[in-house]
N, CA, C and O of each residue as an XYZ file, in Angstrom:
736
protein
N     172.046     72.330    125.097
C     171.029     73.279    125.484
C     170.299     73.810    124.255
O     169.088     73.959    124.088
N     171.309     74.060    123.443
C     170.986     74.814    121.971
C     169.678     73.550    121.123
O     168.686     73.817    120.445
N     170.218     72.269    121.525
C     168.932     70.856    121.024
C     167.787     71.155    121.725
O     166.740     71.087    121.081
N     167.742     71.378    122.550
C     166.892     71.225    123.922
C     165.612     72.508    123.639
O     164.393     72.372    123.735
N     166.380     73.707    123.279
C     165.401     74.716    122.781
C     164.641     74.380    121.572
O     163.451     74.609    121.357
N     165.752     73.634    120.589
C     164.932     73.632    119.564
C     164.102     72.724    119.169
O     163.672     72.875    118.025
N     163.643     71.585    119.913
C     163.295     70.521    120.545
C     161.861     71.622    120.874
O     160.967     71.886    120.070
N     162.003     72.160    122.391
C     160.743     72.427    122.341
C     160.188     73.637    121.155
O     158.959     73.707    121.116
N     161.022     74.709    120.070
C     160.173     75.135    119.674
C     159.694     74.273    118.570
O     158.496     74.402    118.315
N     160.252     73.560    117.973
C     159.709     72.657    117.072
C     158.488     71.926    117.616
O     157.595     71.868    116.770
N     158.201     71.382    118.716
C     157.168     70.735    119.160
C     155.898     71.331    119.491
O     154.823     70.736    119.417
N     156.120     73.004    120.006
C     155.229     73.969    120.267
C     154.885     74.329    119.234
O     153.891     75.045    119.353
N     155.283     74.171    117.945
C     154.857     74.573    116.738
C     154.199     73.638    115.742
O     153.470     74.028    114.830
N     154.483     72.493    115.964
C     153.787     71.524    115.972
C     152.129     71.272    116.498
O     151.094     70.872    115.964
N     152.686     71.929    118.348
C     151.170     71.641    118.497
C     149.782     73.010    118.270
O     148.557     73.128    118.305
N     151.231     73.939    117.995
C     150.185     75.043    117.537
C     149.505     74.966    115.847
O     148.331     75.206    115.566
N     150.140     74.734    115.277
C     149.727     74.012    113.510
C     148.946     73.165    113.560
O     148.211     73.006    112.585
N     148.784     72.072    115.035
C     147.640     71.275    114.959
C     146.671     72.121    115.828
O     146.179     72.881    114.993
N     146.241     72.355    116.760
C     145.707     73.211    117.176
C     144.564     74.254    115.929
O     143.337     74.337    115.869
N     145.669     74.908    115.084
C     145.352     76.051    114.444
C     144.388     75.090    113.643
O     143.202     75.157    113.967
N     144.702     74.283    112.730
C     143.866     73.132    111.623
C     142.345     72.199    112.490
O     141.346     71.555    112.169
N     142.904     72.588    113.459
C     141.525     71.014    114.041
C     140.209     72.511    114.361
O     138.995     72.460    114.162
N     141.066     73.751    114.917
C     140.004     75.001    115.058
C     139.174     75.567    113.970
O     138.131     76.220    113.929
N     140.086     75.038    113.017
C     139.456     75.863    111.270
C     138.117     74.800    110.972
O     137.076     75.151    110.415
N     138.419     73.416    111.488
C     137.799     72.585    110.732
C     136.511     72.511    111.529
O     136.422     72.419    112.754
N     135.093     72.589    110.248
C     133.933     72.935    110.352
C     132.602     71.274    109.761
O     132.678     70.737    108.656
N     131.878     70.983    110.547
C     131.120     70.302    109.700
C     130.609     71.151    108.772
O     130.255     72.308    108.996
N     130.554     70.346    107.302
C     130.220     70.789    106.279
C     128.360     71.163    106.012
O     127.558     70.244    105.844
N     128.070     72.178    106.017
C     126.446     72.924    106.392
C     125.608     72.340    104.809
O     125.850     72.662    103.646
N     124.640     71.441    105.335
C     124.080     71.201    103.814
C     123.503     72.368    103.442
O     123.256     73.310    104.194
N     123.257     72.296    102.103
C     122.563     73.426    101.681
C     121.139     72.773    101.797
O     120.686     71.636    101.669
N     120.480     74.431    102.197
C     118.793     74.542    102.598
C     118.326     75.706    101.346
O     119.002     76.625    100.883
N     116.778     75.244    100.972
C     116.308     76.104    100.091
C     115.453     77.230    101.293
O     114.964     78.310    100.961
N     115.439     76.837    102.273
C     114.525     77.159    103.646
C     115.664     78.658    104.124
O     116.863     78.625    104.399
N     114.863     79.677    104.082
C     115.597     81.102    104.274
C     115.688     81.072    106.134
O     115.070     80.549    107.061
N     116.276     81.526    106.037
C     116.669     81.715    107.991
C     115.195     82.854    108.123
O     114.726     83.784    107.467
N     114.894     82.168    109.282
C     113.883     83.086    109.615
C     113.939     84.589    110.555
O     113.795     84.519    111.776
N     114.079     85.441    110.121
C     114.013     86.947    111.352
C     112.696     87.083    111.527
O     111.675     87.281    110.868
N     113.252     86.815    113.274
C     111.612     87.351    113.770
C     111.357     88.692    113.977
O     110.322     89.241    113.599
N     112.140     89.169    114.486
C     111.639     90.742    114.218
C     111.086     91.208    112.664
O     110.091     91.925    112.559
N     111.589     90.884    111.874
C     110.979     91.184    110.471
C     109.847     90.283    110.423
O     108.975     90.783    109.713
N     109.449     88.968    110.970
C     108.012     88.500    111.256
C     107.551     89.176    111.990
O     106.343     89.086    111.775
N     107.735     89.942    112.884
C     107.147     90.076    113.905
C     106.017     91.758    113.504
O     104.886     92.041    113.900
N     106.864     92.441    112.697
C     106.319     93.602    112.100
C     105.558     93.427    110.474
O     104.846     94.310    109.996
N     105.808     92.387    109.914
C     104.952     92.400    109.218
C     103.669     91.616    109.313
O     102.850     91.393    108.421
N     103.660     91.166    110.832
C     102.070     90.564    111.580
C     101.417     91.958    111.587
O     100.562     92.323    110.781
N     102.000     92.805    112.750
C     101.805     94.289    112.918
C     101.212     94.698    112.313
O     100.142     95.257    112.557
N     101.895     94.492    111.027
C     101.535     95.894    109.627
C     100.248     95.055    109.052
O      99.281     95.693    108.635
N     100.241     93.573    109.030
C      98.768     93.228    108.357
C      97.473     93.526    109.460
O      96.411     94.105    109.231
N      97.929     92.958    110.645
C      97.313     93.976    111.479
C      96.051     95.219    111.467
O      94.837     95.395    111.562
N      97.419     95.925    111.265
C      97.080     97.655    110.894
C      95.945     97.671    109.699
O      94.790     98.089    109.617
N      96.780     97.061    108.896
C      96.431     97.077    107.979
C      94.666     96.861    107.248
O      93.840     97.430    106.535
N      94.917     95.500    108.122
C      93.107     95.505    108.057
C      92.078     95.779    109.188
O      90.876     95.529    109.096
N      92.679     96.306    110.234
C      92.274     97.461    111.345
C      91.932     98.694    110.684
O      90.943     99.263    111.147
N      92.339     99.078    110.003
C      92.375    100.613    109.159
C      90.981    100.220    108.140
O      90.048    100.978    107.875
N      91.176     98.762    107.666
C      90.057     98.963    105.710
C      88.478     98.876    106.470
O      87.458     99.380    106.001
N      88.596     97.934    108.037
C      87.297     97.749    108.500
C      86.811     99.605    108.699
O      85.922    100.277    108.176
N      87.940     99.938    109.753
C      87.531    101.316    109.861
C      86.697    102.638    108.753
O      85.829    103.510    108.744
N      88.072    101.741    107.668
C      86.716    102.510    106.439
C      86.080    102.095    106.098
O      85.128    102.843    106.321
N      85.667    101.152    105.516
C      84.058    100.262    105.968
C      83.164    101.053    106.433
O      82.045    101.447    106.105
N      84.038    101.230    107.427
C      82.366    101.542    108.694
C      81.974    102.918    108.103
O      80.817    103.146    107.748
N      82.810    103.683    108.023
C      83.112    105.004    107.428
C      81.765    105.209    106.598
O      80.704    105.730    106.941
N      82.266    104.464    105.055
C      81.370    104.299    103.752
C      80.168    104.201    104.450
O      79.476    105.217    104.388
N      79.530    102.879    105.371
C      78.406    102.665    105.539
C      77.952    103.943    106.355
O      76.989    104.504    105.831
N      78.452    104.579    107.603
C      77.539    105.237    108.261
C      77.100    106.421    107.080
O      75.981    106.841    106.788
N      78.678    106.837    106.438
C      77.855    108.311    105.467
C      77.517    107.982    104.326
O      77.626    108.765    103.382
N      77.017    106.696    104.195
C      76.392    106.157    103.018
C      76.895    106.787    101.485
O      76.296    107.448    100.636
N      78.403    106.204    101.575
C      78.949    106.915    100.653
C      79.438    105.611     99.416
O      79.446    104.404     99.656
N      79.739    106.129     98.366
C      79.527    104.930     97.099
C      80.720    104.947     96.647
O      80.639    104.824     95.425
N      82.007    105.049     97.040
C      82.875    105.034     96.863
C      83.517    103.091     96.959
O      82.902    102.343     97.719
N      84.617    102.573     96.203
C      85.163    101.190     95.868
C      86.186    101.234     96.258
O      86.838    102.208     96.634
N      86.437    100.197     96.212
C      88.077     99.769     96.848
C      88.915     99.403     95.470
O      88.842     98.394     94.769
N      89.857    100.752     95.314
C      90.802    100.268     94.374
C      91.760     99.274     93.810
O      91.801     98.526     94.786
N      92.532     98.746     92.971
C      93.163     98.008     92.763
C      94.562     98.033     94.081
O      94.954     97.202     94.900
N      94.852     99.010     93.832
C      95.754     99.954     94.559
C      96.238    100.300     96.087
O      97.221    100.552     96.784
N      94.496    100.083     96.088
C      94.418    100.031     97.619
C      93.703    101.388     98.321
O      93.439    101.539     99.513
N      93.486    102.277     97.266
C      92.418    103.288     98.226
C      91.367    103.067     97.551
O      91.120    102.151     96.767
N      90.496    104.298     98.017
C      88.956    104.048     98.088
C      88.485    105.063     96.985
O      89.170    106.052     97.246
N      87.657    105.400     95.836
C      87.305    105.968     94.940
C      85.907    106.342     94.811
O      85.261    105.560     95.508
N      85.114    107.216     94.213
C      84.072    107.664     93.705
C      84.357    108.913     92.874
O      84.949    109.836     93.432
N      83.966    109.041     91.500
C      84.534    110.089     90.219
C      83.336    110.745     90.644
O      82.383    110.014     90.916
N      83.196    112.026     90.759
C      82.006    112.934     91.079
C      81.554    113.703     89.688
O      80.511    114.083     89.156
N      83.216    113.698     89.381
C      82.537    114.720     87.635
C      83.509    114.236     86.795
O      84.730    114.388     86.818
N      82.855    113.687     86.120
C      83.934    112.973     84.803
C      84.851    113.548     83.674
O      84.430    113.986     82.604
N      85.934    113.498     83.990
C      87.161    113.993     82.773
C      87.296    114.058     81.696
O      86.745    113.009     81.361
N      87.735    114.654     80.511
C      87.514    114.869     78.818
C      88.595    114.665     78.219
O      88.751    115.000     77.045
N      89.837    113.878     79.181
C      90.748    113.511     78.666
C      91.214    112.100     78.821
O      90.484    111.188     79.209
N      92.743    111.947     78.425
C      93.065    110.811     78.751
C      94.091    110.350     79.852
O      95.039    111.123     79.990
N      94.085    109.474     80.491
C      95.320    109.409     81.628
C      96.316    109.597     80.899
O      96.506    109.529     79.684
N      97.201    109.949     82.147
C      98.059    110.372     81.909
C      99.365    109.316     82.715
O      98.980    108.293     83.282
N     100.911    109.667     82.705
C     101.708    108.700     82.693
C     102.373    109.657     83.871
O     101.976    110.770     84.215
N     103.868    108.659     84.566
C     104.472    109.357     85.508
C     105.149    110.503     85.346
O     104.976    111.242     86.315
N     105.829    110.944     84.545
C     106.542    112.076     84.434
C     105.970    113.243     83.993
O     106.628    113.832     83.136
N     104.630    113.895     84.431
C     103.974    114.643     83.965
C     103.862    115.666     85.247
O     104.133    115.429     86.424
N     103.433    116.736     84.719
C     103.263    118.034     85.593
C     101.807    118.000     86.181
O     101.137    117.881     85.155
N     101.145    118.025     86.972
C      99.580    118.014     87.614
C      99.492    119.049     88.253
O     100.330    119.467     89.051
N      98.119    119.727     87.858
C      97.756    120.703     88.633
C      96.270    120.479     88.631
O      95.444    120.200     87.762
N      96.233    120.711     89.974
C      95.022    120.362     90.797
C      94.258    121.087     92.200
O      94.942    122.026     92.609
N      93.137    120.881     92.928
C      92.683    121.573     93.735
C      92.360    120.063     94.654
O      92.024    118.996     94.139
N      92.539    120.288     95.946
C      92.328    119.101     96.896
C      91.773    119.803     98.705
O      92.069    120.821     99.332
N      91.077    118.885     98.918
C      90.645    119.215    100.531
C      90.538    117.924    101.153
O      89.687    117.065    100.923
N      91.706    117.873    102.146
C      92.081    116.784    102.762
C      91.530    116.894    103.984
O      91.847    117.933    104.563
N      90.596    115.954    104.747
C      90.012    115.674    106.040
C      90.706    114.030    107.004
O      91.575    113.226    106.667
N      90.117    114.083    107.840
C      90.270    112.626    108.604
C      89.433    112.454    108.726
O      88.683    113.397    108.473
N      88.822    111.232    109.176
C      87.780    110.467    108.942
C      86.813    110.770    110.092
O      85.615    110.513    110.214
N      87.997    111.615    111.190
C      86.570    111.960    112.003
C      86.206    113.347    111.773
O      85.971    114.110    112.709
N      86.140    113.788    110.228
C      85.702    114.668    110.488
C      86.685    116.477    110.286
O      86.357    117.495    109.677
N      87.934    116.140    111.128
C      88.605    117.309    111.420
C      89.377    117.757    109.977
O      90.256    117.030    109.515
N      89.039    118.813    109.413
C      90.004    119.171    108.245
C      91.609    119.379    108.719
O      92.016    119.717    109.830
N      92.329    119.086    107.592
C      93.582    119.105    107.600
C      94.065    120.034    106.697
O      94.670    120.973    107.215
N      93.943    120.038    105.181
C      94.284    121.157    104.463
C      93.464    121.317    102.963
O      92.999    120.302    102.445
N      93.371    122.152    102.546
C      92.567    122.476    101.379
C      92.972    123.631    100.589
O      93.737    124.407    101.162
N      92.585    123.945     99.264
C      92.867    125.178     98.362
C      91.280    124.622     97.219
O      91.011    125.055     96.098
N      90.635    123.742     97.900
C      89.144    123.085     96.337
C      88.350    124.432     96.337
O      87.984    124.776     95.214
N      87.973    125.353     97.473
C      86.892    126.283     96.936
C      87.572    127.761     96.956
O      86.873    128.736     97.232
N      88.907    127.896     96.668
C      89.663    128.760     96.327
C      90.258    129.358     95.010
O      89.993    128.690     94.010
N      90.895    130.311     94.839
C      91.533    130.190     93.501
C      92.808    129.848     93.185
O      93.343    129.871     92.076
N      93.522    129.342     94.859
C      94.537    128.638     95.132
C      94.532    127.086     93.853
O      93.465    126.626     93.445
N      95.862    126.530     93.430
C      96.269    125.315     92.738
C      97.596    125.148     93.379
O      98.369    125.918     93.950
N      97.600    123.912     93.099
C      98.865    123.531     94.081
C      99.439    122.204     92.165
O      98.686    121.380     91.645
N     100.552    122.468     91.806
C     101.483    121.668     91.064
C     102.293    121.075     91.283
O     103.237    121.580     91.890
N     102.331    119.461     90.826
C     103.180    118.876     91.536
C     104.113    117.899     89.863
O     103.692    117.897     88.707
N     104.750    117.559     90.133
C     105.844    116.357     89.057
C     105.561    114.833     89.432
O     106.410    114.258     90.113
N     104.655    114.289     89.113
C     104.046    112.676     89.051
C     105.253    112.246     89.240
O     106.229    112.530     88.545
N     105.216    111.226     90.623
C     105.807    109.893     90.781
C     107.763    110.755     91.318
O     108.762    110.058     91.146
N     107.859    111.782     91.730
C     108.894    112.335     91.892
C     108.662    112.614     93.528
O     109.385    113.478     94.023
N     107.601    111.867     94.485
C     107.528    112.655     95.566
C     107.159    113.792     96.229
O     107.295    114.153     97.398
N     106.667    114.286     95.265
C     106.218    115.655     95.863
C     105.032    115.483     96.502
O     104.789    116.419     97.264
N     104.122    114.549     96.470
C     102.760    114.425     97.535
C     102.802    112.856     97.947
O     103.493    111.973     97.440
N     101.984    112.771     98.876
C     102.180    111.340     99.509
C     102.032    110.497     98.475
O     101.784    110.969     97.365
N     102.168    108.986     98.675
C     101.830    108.052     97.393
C     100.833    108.030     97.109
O     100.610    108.125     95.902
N      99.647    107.889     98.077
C      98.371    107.363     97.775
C      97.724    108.759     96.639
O      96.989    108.500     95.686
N      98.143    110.100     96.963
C      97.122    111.298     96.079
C      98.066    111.092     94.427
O      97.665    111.381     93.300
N      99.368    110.513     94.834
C     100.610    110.902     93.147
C      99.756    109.785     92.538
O      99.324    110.036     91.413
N      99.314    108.172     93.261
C      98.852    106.900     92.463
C      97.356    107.421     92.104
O      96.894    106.907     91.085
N      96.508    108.372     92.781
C      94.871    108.498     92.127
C      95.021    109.389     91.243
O      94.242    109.334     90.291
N      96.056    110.489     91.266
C      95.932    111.794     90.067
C      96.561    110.841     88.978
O      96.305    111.299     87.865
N      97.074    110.027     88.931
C      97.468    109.323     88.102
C      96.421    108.846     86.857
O      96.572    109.206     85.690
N      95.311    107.948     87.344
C      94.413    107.617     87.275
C      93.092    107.971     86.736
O      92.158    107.361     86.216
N      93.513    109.847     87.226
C      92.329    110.401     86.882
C      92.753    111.067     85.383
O      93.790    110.936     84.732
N      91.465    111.867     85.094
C      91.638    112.793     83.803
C      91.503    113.999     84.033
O      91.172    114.245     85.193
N      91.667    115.083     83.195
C      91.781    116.379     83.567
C      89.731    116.948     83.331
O      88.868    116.893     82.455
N      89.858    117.371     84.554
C      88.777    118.111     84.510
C      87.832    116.900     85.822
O      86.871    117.354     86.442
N      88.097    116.074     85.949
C      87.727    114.919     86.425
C      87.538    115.824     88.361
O      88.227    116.751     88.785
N      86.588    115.220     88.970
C      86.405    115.397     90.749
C      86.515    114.168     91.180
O      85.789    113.412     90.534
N      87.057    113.703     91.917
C      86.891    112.683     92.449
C      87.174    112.415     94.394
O      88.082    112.894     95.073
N      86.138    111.584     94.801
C      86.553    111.884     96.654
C      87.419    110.157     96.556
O      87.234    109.222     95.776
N      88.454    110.338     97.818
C      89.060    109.514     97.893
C      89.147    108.834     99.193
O      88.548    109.583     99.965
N      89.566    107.830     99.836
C      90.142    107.754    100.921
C      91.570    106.729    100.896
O      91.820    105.583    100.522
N      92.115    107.551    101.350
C      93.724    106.815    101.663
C      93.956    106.209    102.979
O      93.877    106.804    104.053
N      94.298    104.771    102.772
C      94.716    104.610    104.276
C      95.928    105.244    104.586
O      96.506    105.898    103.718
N      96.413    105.122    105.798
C      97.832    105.688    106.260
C      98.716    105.348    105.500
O      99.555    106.174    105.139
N      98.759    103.622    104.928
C      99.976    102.938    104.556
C     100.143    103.792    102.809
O     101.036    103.682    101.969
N      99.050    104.495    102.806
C      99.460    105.294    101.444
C      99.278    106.608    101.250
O      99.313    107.204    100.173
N      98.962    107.317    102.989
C      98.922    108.631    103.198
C     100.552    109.209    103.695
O     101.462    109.477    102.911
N     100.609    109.308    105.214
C     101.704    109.516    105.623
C     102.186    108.633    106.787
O     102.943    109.103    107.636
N     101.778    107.422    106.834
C     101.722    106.374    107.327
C     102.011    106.658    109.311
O     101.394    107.423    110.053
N     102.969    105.863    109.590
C     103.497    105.662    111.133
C     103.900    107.331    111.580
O     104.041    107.505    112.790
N     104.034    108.198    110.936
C     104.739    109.365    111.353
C     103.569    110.620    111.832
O     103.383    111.230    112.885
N     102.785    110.645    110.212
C     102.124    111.665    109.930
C     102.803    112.651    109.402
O     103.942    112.378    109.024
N     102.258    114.177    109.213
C     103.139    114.829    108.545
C     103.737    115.943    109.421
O     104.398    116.883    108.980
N     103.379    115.695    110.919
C     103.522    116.122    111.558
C     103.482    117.498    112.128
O     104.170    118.072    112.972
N     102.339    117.887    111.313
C     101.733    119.374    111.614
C      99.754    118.807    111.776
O      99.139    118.831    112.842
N      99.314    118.475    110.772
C      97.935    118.375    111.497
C      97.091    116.798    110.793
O      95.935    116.476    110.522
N      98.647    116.054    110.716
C      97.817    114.658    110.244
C      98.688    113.881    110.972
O      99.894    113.827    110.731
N      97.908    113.028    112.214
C      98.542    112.327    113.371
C      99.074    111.147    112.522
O      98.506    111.125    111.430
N      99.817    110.341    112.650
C     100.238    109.144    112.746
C      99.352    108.080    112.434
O      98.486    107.891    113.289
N      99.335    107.513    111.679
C      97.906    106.331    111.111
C      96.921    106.584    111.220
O      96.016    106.142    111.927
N      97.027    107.789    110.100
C      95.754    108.559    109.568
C      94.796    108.399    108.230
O      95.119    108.585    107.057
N      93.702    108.055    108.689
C      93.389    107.536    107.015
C      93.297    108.866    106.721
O      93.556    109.782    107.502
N      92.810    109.001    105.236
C      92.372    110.660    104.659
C      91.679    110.426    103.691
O      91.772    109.496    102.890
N      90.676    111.595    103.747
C      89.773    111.563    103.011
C      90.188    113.006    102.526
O      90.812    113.909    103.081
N      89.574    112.876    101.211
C      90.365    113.664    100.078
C      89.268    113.545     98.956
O      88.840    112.488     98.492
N      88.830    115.032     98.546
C      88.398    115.405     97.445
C      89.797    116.177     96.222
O      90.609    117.046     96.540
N      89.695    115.660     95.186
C      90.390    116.057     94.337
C      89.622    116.233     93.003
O      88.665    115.617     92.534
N      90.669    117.718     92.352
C      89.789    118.240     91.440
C      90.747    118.245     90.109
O      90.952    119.449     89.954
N      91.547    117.455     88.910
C      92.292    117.867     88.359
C      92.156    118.698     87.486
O      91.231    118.569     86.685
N      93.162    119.926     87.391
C      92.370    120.384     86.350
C      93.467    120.782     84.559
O      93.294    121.155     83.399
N      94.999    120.170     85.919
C      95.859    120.408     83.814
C      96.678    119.639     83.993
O      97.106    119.384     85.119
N      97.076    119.108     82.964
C      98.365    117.763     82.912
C      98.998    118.181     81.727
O      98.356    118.201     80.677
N     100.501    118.607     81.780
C     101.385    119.015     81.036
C     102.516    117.694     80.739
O     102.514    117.035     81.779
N     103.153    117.269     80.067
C     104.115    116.146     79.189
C     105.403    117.093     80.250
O     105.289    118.306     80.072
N     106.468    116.732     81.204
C     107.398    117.306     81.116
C     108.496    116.334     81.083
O     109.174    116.091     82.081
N     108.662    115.816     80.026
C     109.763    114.333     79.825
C     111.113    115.360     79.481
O     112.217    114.870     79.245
């Protein structure tokens, strides 16, 4: 009886060891230089080019109806220097202080301190204002006016800021710099 058991566990173990080895074993996957494709990650960056040039026609149209002389930056917003600066650009880690009046394109103001004695200071490239106003004060010089327009993708994009700039909002933006301090 005592053969007989060990008979079958030896054989059950057998066919479980083969079993276990024939389950492991895989055809061997050639290698591809070809990335696996996600469509959802295709699928949103159709979207976003999309948007994207849904938004530049929009300002287009913008420039032409108010016959305004503003360019299309390297960057990606829209520029015209109104009063020219006496200095030199400046770099990211610097202190900016400035005067700004932010609109939408149809028109409706959003926020301002330009014909006040209000200044608003911010720390370059640390977040403190959307990308698109931290990348033009960048750019500019002190003493410098300049009107801008930001698309969303460099204002406050898909969200807004959720008090009085909706969700894929371009902005139009006068900016006035007027001091740039070194704070390394």
């Amino acid at each position: 009886m005592q053969k007989r058991h060990l008979y079958i566990i030896l054989n059950s173990s057998i066919l479980l060891l083969t079993l276990f080895i024939f389950s492991c074993h895989q055809q061997p996957q050639l290698p591809s230089n070809r990335p696996q494709v996600d469509e959802e990650q295709e699928n949103l960056i159709t979207l976003n080019k999309a948007i994207v040039s849904n938004e530049d026609k929009t300002i287009e149209q913008y420039i032409a109806k108010n016959k305004l002389s503003l360019k299309k930056d390297s960057l990606g917003f829209w520029c015209s220097v109104n009063v020219v600066g006496n200095s030199s650009q400046h770099k990211s880690k610097q202190s900016v202080t400035y005067q700004y009046s932010i609109q939408l394109l149809d028109g409706r103001p959003c926020y301002s301190n330009l014909n006040s004695t209000k200044t608003t200071t911010i720390l370059l490239g640390k977040g403190e204002s959307f990308s698109g106003l931290d990348l033009a004060l960048r750019k500019m010089k002190v003493g410098e006016q300049a009107d801008f327009i930001f698309p969303s993708i460099l204002a406050y994009g898909v969200s807004g800021d959720r008090h009085r700039i909706p969700p894929y909002s371009s902005l139009v933006c006068t900016v006035k710099l007027l001091q740039c301090d070194n704070s390394k």
